[in-house]
N, C-alpha and C positions, 0 to 999 in steps of 0.2 A: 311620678306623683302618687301617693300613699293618704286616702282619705280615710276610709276603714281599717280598725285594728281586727283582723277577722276571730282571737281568741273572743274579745270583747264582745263580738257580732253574735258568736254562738253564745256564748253565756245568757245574752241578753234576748236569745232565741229560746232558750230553757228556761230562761225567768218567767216567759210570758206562758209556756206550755203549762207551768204550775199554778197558773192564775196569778199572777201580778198583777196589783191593782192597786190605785188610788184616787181617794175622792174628792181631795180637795186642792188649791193651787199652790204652787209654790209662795209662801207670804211673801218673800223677797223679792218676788217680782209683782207681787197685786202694788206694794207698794212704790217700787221705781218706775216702775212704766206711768205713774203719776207724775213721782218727783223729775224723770229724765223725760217720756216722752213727752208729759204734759197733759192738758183737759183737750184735745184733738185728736179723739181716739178714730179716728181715719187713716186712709190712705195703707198703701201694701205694705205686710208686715209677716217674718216669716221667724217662725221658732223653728231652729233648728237640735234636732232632737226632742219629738214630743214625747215619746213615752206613751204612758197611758191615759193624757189625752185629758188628763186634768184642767193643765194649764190653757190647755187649745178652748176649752167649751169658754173658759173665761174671759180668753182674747174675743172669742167671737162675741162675747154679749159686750163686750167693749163697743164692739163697732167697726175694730180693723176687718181690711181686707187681707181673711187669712190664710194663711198657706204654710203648711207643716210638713216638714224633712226628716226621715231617720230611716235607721239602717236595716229595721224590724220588721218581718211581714207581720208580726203577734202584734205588735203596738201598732201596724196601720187599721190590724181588723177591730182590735178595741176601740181605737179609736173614733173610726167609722160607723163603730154600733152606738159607741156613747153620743156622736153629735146628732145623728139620725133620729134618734129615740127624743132628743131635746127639741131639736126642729125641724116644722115642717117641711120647709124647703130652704134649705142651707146654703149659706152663699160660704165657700169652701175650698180648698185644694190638698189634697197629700199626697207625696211622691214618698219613694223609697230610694235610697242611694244602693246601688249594685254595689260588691264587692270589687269590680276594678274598676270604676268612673272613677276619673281622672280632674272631672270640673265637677262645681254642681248644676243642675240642670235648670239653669236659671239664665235670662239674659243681662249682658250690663246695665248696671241701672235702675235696676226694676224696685229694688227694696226703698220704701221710706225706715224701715225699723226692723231691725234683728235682733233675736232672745234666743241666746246661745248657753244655757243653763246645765248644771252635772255635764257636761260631756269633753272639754278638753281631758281631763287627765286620763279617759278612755284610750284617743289617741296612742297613747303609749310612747310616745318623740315630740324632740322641739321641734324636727323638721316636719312629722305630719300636722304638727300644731300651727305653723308658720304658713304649711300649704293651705291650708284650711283657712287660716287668718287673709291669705292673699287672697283666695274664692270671695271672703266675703267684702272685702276691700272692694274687689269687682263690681258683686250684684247690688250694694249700696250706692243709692244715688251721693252725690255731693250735697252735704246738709246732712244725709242721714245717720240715726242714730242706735247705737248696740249697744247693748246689757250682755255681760260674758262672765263667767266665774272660774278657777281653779282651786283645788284642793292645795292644803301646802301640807310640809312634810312629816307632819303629827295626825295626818290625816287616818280615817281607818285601810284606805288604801296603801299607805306606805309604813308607819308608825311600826319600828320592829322589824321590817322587813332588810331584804337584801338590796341596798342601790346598787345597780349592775350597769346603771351609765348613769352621766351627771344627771342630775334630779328625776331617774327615773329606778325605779323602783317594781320588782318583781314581786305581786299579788299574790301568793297561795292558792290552790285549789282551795272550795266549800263546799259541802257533800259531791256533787257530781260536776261543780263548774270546774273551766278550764283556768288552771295560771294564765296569769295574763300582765303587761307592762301598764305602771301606770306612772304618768308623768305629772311630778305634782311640785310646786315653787314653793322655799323654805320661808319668803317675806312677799313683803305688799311693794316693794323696791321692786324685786326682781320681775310683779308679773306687772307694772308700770313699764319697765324700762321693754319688755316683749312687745303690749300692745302698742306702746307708742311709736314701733317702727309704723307702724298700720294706720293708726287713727289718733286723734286728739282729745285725749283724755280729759274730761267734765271732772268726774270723781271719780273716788277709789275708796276702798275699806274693806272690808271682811263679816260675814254671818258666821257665830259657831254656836255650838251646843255641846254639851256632856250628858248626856244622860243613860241612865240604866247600860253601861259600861261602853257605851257609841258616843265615840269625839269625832265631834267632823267642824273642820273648821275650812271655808272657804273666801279666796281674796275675789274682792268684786267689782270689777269696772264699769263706768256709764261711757260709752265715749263718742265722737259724730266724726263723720269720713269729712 
């Protein structure tokens, strides 16, 4: 079992060396965790993949009980500065996933709500995508509810690129990052017909953007175990 892309892990360890930073939250998600999880911003709740820790300060003034997973020692120390400096005394958790954990480090059950945001097409495979999908299959209680997105294949990750396995796609190096696989689905069919081995799909759709010469277009699911 294959959780980490480890090209993906260093790049995203260099990103943060150069000060990667953002201020504000994902809109697509200020706005679903309304429409899907609802006005009950309680109970345990885990983003997987925070980043720099945007979204995390957001959830927390939500109310959930939060708890934040990624691969990055650079995005847990941002992270931990940004929430610290916000509050006092922080009701909190962040972990790091190792390079060879096999689960995530979570018990069955424990999730009301997962935000799983930019990070499948990292993976690099359908099968670490599928391992991942079965992890969180696990830690979500029954009832509970995921928000999850992939890139598809006009995306700035693949667009032009070499596909070297079915919908996966070899990344180029950019000044000093490493090439790296990124797995990214051509329609809104194909990542329904993925998540629905997993969970039962509420909605689906897509965010994109063009702008100043970055297309990113991403398919979006709501779904409940």
């Amino acid at each position: 079992m294959v959780l980490i892309q480890k090209e993906a892990l260093i790049n995203w360890e260099k990103s943060f060396d150069r000060g990667i930073d953002k201020k504000y939250p994902n809109i697509d998600m200020v706005r679903l965790i309304q429409w899907h999880f609802g006005n009950e911003s309680s109970g345990n709740l885990l983003e997987y993949g925070f980043g720099t820790g945007s979204n995390s300060l957001h959830l927390i003034d939500c109310g959930y009980n939060y708890h934040g997973l990624d691969i990055c020692e650079g995005a847990k120390k941002l992270t931990e500065s940004k929430i610290r400096k916000k509050y006092p005394n922080p009701d909190y958790e962040l972990k790091l996933l190792q390079e060879n954990d096999t689960n995530l480090p979570y018990v069955d059950n424990q999730f009301d709500y997962i935000i799983c945001l930019s990070v499948l097409s990292l993976l690099g495979s359908e099968k670490n995508v599928r391992e991942l999908l079965s992890e969180f299959k696990r830690i979500l209680k029954r009832g509970g509810k995921i928000i999850i997105d992939i890139n598809d294949h006009d995306s700035e990750f693949s667009k032009g690129y070499e596909m070297i396995e079915n919908n996966v796609f070899l990344t180029p190096s950019n000044n000093d990052l490493m090439p790296f696989k990124s797995f990214c689905l051509k329609d809104e069919k194909s990542f329904n017909q993925l998540i629905s081995s997993y969970f039962k799909i509420d909605d689906s759709g897509y965010s994109c953007h063009k702008l100043f010469g970055r297309r990113i277009n991403e398919w979006i699911i709501c779904a409940t175990n």
